[in-house]
N, C-alpha and C positions, 0 to 999 in steps of 0.2 A: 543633888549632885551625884553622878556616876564616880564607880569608883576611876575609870580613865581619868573625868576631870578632877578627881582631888589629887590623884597619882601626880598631873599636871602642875597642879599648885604647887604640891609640897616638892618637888624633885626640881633643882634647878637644870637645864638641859646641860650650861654649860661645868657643872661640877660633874655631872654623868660624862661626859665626852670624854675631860681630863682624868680621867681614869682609862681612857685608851689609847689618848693620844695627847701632843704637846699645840697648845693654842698658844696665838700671840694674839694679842689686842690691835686690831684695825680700825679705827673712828670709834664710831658705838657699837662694834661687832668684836666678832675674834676670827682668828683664819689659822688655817694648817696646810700641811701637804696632805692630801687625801687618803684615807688607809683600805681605798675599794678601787684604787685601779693607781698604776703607776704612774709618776708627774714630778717633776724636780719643781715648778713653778707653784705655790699654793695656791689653788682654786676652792679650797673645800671653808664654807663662809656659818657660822655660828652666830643667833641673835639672841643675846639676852633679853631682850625685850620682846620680841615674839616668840623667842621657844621655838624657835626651827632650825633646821640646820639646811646645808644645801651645798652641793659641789657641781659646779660651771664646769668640769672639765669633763666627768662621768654622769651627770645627769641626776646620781640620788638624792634625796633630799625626806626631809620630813621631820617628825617631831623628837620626843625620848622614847616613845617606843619603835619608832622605825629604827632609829640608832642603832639600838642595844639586838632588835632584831640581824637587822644588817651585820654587823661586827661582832654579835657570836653564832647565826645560822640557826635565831630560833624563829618559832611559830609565834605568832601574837598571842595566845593564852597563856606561854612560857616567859615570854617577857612581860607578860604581866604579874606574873605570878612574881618572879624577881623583883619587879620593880615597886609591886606592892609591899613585898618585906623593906625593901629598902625604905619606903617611904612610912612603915609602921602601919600599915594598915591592912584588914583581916576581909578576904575576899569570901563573901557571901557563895557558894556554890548550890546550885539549884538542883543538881545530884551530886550529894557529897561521896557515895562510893565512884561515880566515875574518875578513870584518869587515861590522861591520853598515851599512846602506844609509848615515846621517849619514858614519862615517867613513869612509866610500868619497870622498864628496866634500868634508869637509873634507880627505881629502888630495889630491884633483885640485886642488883653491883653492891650496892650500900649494905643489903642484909648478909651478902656472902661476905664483903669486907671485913664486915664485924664478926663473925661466926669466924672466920681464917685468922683474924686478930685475937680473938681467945684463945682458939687453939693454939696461941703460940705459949699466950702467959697463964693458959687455967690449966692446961694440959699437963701435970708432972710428968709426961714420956716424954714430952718436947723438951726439956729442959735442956739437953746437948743443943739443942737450934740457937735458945734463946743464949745459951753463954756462947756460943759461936759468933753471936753479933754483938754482946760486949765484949766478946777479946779483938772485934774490929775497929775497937774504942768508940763504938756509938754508944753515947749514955741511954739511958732507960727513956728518958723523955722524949730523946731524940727521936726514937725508934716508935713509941707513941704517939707523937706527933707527926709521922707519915706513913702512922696505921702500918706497920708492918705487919706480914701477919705469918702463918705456917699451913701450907697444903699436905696432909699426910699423904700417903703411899696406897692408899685406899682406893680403888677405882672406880667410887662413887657414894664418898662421904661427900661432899659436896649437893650433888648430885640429888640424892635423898635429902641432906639437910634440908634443900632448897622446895620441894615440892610439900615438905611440913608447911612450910611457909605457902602454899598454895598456889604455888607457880608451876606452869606444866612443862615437861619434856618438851619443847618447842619454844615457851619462852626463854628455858634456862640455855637453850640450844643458840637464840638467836642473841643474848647473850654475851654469846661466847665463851660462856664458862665449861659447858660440854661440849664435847667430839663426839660424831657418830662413826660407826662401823662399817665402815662399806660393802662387808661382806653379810653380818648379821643385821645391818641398820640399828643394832641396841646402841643409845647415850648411855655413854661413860665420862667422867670427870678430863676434862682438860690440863687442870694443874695438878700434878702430883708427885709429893715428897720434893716440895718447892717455897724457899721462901718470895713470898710475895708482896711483892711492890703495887698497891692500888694504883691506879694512872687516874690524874682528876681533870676535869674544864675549869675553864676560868673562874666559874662561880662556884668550883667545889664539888658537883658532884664527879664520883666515881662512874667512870668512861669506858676504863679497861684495865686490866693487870699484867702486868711482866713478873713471871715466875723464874729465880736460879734455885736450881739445883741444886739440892744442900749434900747430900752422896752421891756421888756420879758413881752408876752401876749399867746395868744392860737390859734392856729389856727387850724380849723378841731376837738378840743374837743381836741387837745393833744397840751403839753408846749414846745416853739420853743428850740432847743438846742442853749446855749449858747455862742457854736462856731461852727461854719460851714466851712471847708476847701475845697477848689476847689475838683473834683477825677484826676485819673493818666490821663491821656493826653499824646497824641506825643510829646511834650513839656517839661513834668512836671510828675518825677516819684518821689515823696515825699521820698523815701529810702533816695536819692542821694542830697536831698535839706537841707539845713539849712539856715533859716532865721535869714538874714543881714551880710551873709560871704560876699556878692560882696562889702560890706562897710568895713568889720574888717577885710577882710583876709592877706592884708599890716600893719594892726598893732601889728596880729598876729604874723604877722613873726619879726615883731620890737623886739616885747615886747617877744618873744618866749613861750607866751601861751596862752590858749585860755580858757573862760569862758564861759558854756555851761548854759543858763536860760531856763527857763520852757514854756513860752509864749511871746505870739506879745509885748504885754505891757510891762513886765519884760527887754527883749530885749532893747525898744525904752527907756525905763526910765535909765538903766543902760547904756547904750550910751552917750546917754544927760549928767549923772554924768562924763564924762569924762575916762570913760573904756572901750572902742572902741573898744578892743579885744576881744569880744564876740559873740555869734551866740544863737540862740535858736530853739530848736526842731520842730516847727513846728504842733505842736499836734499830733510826733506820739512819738514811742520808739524809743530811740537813735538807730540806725543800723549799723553794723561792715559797712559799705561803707560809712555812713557820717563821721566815727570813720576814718578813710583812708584818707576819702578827709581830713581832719581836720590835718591829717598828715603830710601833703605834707608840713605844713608852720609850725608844733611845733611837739615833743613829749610829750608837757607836758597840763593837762586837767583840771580844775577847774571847781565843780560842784555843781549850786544853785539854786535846787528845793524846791516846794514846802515846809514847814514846816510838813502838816501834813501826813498824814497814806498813802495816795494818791502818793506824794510827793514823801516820804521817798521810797517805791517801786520802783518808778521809778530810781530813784535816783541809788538805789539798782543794778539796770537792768541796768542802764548807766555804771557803774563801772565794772559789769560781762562782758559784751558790750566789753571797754575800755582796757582790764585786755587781752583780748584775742588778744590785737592789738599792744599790750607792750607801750599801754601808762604809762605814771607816773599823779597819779592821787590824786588829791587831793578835801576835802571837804571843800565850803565854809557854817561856820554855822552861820545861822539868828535867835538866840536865843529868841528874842522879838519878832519878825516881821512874820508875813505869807510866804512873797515873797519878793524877791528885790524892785521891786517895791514898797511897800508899808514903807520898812524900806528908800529907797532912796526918797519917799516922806517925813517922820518924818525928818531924816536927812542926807544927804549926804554923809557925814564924816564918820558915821557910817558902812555903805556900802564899806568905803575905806578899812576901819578896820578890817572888816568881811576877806577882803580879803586878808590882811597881815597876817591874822591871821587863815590861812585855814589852817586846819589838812590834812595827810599823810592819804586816807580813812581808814586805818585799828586803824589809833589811833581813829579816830572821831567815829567806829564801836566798839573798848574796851570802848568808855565813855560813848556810847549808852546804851549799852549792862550791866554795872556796876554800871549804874544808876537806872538800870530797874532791875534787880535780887540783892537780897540779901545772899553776898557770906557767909554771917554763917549758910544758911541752904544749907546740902547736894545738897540737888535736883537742887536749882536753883543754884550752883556750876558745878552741872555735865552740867546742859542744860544750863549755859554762857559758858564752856568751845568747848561746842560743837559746839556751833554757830560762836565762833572766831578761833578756829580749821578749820570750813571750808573756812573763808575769807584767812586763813595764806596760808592753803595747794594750794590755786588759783594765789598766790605770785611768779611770774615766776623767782626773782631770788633769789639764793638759802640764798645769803648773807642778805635779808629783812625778809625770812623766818627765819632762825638763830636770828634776832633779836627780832621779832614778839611771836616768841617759849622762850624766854629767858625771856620777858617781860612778856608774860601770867604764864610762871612756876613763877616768881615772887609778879605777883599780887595775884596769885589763892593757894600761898604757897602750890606748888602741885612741885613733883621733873620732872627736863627738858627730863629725860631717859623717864620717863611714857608718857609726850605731844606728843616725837618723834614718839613715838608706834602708836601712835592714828592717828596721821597723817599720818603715811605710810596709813591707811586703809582709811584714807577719801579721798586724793589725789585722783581727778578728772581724769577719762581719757581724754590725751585731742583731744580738738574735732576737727572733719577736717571739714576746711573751704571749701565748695563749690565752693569759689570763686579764689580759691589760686590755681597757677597755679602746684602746684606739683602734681602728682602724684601718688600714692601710692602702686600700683602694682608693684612685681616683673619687671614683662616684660618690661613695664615703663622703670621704674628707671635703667633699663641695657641696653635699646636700647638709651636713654638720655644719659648715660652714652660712649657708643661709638661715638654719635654726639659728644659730649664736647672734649673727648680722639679726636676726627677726626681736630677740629677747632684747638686744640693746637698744633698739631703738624704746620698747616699752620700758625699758627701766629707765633710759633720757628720761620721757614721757612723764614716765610716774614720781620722776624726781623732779621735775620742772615742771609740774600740770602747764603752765602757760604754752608750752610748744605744742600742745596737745590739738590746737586747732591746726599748726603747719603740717602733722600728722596727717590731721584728715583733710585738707587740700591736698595731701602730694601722695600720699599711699591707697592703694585700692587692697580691700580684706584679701584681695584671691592670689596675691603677690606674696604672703605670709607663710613661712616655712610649716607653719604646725596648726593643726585645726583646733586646738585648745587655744591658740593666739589668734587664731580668727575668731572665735567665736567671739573671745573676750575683749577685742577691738571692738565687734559689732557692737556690744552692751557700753562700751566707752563711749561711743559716738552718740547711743540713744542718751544717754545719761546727760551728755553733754548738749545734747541737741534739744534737750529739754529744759538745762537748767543755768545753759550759757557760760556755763563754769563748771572746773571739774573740783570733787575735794574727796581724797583718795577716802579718808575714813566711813564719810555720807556713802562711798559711791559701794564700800565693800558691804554696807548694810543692805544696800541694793540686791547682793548677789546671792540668789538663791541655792547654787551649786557647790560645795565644797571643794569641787575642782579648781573652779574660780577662782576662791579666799588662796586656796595654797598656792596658787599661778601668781597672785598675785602681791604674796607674801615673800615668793621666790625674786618676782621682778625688783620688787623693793628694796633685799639684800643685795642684788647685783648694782642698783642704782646705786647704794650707801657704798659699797664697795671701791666700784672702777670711775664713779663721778661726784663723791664726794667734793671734792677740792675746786673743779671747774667751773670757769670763768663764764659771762653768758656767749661770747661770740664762739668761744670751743663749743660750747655746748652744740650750740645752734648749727657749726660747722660740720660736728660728729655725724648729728641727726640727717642732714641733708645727705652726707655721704655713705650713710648707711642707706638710705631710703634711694638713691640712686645705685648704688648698688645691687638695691632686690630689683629693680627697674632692669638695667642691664642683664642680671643674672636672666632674667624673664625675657626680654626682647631677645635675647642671645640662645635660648634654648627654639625660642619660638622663628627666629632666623635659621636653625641648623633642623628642624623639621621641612620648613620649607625646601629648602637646598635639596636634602633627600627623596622631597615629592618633585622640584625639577628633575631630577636625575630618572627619576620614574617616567614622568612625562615626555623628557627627551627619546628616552628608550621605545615608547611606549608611539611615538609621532603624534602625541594630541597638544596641539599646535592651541589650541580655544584654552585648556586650561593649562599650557605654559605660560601663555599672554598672561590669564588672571594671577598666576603665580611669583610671575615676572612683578610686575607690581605690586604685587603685596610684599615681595623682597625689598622692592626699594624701599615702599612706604619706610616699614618697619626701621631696613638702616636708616632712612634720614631720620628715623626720630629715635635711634641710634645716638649719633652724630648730636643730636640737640642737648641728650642730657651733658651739663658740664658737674 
């Protein structure tokens, strides 16, 4: 046995899945909403009994290693390598010094992690760092447990450490850990006199690091920034990261939400409180794919930025963010305090509070908003209604909007007829996701559409073998959206034309192509799926109307060629083949007209 197939055995697909995302039980499957392309409907179908998985709306599909590749953007040697710890077992390598270019540098990350981790606690100079971060009441464990660590002032301690370790000026460059000079081209150290925050993936390894400045001084005549984050790297593309999911993303899914902070510190102090289900931004703007990843394990978002003007923006930008991804979202407010952190240093409790008591953001936006304008004077009547007008109208559903509209014609004693008005004109077009797998063209959306019509009728088929011969009476292979479903018809028909009967298990031993086995694995899940339950005359109803549908779709392309070679003809005065043309238009419409 290969280690793939023990991999296979020992790893249940669907225990791997539900660690990224929330399945429900469909017959003898499971089903989700999709975590690879956008979809309010679940399409995305899971078989415990074959080990595959597959989404009808995006197309992907395939085993536990496709998955895990899929949903964290690894290579197949990587997720193997993963999935073999998982499974306990020790992968034989046929050059045990090679390794590929990603783990090259997730292990430089890991060897400076640790080398920056000592220097915080071996180091006796360091010691003002290290009481710096217990008098920010992080205990000692806490602060070991997300590897803090200490960048000295050195402009390439780092630097040199890292090439003892046999890494070159290039790799520590690509990295990210060094800067080069644009004027000399010499590497120098990136983080300096900087406590640093290692940045990890989901599986743990270190990605990249965010550096604060432990002494803000000058260097070069200008004041060091603050904070300092790694750049994109092979590694590490900051869209896709949120810092300390690889720690909260299991309590995420416990606790079924998630709390989004503003910073490294925010993060680590709220942790330590005992709220583990949180992640934080990472110093950039929340991005519709961390909004995704964050998905796979809740729908629901909890959101505690800054207090002030800074803050509040972003905050802003998370929820517009959020809104577009159908999260349910809500606001925690720190009324006293700056930041979590600063309110979970005062008191704990408080912090817990905060959170029990998070507003719905459109309520926390009317108390913003009705604090700040004074509703007896017109003006700032008409500019508060305007400004919660446009949070309502971004309300994706309609029954929050209805309520939102009800509440503001109440507070603003303005009538609900006039709000509706207003909102029809502010209502956003909405915007198309770059990243979402649909489409939007005509042409699209109808050649998609024969694929889908082409899959269903085979998965009828393969759930009801007996219609398998109405199939091959009424459908011809070249009417078939996808040349992997011709082929696979053609071998249906030989199969059956041979043995007068179909029997899906006989006929997959038959097939010699792996292409086949997984087509036909896929057809399967879609038949156990959308026709489980169906009576025989639906069935028999579906299949005919599917199969005159490719009929039409075909006659109807093959009609609107023609037209455009009369139109040529006519132009053209060849009178001999408008005649032939002329007739083969009727042919075709009346047999048009036949199919019912």
């Amino acid at each position: 046995m290969t280690p793939t197939d023990e991999i296979k055995q020992r790893i249940d697909i669907i225990d791997l899945i539900q660690e990224y995302i929330q399945l429900k039980p469909a017959g003898v499957n499971f089903k989700a909403r999709c975590p690879f392309h956008n979809e309010k409907t679940p399409s995305f179908i899971a078989s415990p009994e074959k080990q595959i998985w597959h989404c009808f709306g995006c197309g992907k599909g395939g085993d536990v290693f496709t998955f895990l590749q899929e949903i964290e953007g690894l290579e197949f040697a990587e997720a193997l390598k993963i999935l073999a710890q998982k499974a306990g077992i020790k992968l034989q390598y046929t050059e045990p010094g090679a390794q590929s270019y990603k783990n090259r540098l997730w292990k430089l990350n890991s060897e400076i992690a640790g080398f920056w981790q000592k220097n915080l606690w071996d180091n006796k100079g360091n010691q003002e760092v290290k009481d710096y971060l217990l008098q920010r009441k992080l205990s000692s464990e806490t602060i070991k447990d997300f590897s803090l660590g200490y960048a000295s002032a050195d402009w390439h301690e780092a630097t040199n450490y890292l090439k003892k370790q046999g890494y070159s000026d290039k790799e520590i460059f690509q990295a990210g850990v060094s800067a080069q000079s644009e004027k000399t081209k010499d590497f120098y150290d990136r983080f300096r006199n900087r406590i640093i925050f290692p940045i990890k993936d989901l599986q743990g390894n270190v990605v990249a690091f965010g550096g604060r400045v432990f002494e803000q001084r000058e260097e070069r005549g200008k004041s060091e920034a603050k904070y300092l984050n790694s750049p994109q790297t092979a590694i590490y593309n900051k869209s896709l990261v949120l810092y300390g999911l690889d720690k909260s993303k299991l309590e995420i899914k416990k606790k079924d939400y998630v709390i989004l902070v503003e910073g490294y510190l925010d993060l680590i102090s709220v942790y330590q409180a005992g709220t583990k289900n949180a992640v934080a931004s990472s110093g950039t703007a929340l991005t519709p794919e961390q909004v995704r990843i964050l998905k796979r394990y809740t729908d629901n978002l909890m959101i505690s930025f800054d207090a002030d003007e800074a803050g509040r923006h972003a905050a802003q930008r998370g929820v517009e963010v959020a809104l577009k991804e159908d999260m349910n979202i809500k606001i925690i407010e720190l009324k006293d305090f700056k930041d979590p952190d600063e309110c979970i240093k005062n008191d704990p409790n408080k912090w817990l509070t905060a959170i029990k008591q998070a507003k719905h953001f459109v309520d926390y936006y009317f108390d913003q908003v009705f604090n700040y304008y004074d509703l007896k004077r017109a003006d700032h009547k008409k500019k508060a209604i305007d400004i919660l007008l446009k949070f309502i109208a971004k309300l994706p559903n309609v029954i929050d909007q209805t309520h939102y509209l009800q509440k503001l014609a109440k507070d603003t004693d303005m009538p609900e007829e006039i709000l509706r008005d207003l909102i029809k004109k502010k209502k956003a077009t909405p915007s198309v996701n770059i990243n979402d797998e649909t489409e939007t063209s005509a042409k699209k959306v109808k050649t998609d559409k024969k694929l889908i019509i082409s899959q269903r009728v085979f998965a009828l088929v393969i759930k009801n073998p007996n219609y398998l011969k109405v199939l091959i009476d009424n459908l011809e292979p070249d009417l078939i959206r996808s040349e992997l479903l011709q082929g696979l018809y053609k071998l249906m028909v030989n199969y059956y034309n041979l043995n007068q009967s179909f029997d899906l298990e006989d006929f997959k031993k038959s097939l010699q192509e792996s292409a086949y086995v997984n087509e036909v694995d896929k057809l399967t899940l879609l038949g156990e799926n959308e026709f489980a339950d169906w009576e025989e005359g639906s069935i028999q109803h579906e299949l005919i109307n599917n199969i005159n549908y490719l009929k039409k779709d075909d006659l109807t392309a093959r009609l609107n060629k023609i037209t455009e070679a009369i139109k040529i003809s006519e132009k053209d005065g060849d009178e001999n083949r408008l005649n032939i043309l002329s007739q083969e238009f009727n042919r075709i419409s009346q047999e048009l007209k036949n199919i019912k």
